[in-house]
C-alpha positions in Angstrom: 0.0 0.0 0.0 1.4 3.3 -1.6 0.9 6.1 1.2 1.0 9.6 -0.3 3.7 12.0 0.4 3.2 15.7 1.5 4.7 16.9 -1.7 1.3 15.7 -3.2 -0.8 18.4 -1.9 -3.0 16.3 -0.1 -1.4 16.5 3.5 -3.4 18.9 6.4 -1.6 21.9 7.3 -2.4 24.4 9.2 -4.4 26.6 6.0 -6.9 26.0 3.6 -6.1 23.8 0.4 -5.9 25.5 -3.2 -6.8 24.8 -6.3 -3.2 24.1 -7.0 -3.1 21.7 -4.0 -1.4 24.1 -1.9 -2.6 26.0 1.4 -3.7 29.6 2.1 -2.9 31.2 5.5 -5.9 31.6 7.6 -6.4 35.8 8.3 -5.4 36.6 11.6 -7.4 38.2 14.3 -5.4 41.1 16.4 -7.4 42.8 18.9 -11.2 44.6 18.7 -13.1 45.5 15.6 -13.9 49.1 14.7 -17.4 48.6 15.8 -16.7 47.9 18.9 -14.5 51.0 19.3 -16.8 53.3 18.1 -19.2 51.6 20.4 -17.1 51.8 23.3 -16.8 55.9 22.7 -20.2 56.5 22.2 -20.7 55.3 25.6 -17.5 57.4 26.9 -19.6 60.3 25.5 -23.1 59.4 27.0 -21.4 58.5 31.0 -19.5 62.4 30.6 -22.8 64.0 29.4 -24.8 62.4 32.2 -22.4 63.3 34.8 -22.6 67.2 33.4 -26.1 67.3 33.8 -26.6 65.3 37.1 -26.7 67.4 40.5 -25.6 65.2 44.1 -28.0 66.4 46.6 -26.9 65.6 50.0 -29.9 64.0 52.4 -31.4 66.6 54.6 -30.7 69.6 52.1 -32.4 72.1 51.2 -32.8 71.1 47.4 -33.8 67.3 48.8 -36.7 68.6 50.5 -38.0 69.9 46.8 -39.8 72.9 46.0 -41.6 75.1 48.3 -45.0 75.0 48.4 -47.2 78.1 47.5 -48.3 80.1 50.9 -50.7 83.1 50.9 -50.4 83.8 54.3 -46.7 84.6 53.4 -47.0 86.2 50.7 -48.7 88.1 52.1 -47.1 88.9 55.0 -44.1 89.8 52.5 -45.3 91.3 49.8 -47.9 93.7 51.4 -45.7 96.3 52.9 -44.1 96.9 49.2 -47.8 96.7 47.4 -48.5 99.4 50.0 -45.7 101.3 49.5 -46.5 101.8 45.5 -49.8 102.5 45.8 -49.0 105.5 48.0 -46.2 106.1 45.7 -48.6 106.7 42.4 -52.0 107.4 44.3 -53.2 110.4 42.3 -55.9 113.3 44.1 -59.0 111.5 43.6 -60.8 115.5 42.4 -57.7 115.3 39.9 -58.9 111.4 39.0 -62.0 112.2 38.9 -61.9 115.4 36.4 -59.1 113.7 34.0 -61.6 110.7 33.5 -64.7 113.1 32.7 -62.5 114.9 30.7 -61.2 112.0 28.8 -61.4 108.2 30.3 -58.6 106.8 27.3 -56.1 109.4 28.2 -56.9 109.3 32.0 -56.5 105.2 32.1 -52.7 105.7 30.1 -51.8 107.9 32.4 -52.9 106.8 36.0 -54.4 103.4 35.8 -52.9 99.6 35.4 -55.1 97.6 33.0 -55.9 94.2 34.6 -59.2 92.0 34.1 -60.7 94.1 30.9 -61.2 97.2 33.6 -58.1 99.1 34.8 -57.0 99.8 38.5 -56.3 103.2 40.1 -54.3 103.9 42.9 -56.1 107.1 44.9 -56.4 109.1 48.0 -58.4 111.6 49.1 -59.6 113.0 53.0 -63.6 113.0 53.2 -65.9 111.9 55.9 -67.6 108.9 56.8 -71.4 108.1 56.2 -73.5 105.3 56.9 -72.1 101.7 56.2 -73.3 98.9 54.2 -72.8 95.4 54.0 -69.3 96.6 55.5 -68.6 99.3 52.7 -68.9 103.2 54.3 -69.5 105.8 52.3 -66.9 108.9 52.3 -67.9 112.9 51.1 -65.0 114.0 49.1 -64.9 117.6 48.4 -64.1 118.4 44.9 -65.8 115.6 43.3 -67.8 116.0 40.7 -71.8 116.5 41.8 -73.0 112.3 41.7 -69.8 111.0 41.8 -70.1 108.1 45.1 -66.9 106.7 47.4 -67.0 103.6 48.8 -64.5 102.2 51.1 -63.8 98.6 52.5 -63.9 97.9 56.2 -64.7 94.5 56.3 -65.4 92.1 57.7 -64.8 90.7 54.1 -62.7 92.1 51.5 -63.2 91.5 48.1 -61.1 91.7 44.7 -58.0 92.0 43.6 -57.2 95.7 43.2 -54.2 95.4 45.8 -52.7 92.6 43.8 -53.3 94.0 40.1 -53.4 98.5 41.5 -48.8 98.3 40.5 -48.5 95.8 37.9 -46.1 94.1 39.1 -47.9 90.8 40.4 -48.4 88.7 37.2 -50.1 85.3 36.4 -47.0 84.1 35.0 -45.5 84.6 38.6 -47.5 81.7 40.2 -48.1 77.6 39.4 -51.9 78.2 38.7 -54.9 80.3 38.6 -55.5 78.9 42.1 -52.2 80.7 43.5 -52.9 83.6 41.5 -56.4 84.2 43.4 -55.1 82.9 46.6 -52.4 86.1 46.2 -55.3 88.7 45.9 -56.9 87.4 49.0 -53.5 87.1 50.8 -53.1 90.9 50.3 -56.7 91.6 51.4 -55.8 89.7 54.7 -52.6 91.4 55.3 -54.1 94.5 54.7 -56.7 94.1 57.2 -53.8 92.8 59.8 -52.3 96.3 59.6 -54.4 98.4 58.3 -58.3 97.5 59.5 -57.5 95.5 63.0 -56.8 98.5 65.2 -60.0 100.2 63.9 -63.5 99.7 65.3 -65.4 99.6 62.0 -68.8 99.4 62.9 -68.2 103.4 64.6 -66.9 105.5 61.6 -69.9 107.4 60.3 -69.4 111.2 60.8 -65.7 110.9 61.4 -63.1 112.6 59.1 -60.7 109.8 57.5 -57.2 110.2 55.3 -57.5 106.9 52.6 -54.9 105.6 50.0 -55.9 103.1 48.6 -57.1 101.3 44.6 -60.1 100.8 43.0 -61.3 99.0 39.9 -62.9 101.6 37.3 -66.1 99.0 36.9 -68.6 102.0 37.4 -67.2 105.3 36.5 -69.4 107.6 39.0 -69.3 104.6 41.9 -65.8 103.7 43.2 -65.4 101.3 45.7 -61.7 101.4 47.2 -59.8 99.2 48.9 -57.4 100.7 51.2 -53.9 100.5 52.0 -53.6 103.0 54.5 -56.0 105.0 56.9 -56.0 107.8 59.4 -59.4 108.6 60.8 -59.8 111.4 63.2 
């Protein structure tokens, strides 16, 4: 029995045989394929910009506890004495008021009022006297105003609108998460208001005495103005 020899072709090496019965060298493998590179950055990329944008808050801190909740009563509280302090700041003569928006209500509005709710806002003051109350509003006698023209003012025990928050322009909707907030931080100036402004008063005793008022209204009826007051001296 003939066995055949290398030479022949026919032995197995380490390649693959050829057509001409010789062998072709396997390709090599040295190290990782470009996928896996590129792969491997991306993910370099993606761990950096995640640590960029993460912030380590420490348990117990401030920013753990999360954001503060919406109070009125502190609002309030804070933002009162600075409403307050604009309002006296613009409050216009309420016989000057009065005769620029008879005169003409456009050019009156530019130049005195804030527009807020389709009817704008006036800051005023005037010194009248007390009448007779009403379902907690008193009446005041101005002198100056024209004949029919009616003052109102707010004693409580209720306060309504939101003349103290809209009389500057400077309280927004935007400000706030809601509509809820933004109504809650009428009423929390109405309440503040009536902490320093109403609580030392007895209310139900003005009529006939002489009273100093700043204070807003909302031009709703032109001849009837019912104010809401920031500050009072009665006499």
């Amino acid at each position: 029995m003939t066995v055949p020899s290398a030479s022949a072709g026919t032995a197995r090496t380490g390649g693959a045989p050829t057509p001409s019965g010789g062998t072709r060298a396997r390709p090599r493998r040295s190290g990782p394929g470009v996928g896996v590179l590129v792969c491997a950055g991306v993910a370099l990329v993606l761990a950096a910009a995640i640590a960029l944008d993460t912030t380590v808050v420490r348990i117990g801190s401030d920013e753990a506890a999360g954001p503060v909740a919406f109070s009125p009563q502190r609002f309030g509280e804070t933002e009162f004495p600075r409403i307050k302090g604009l309002i006296e700041e613009r409050a216009v003569d309420a016989a000057t008021l009065a005769a620029a928006l008879t005169a003409d209500k456009a050019a009156a509005t530019a130049q005195y009022g804030v527009a807020a709710g389709g009817a704008s806002v006036f800051p005023v003051k005037f010194t009248g006297t007390f009448g007779e109350a009403k379902a907690g509003n008193y009446t005041v006698a101005v002198p100056g105003l024209p004949e029919g023209q009616a003052v109102r003012v707010q004693t409580g025990p209720a306060i309504n609108g939101t003349e103290l928050r809209d009389a500057t322009g400077t309280i927004e909707f935007g400000q706030f998460t809601n509509q809820i907030e933004y109504q809650d931080a009428g009423s929390a100036l109405n309440n503040a208001m009536k902490a320093a402004v109403l609580a030392g008063l007895d209310t139900k005793a003005l009529a006939g005495k002489t009273v100093t008022v700043v204070g807003a209204f909302r031009l709703v009826n032109p001849k009837n103005w019912l104010v809401t007051p920031v500050s009072m001296s009665v006499q």
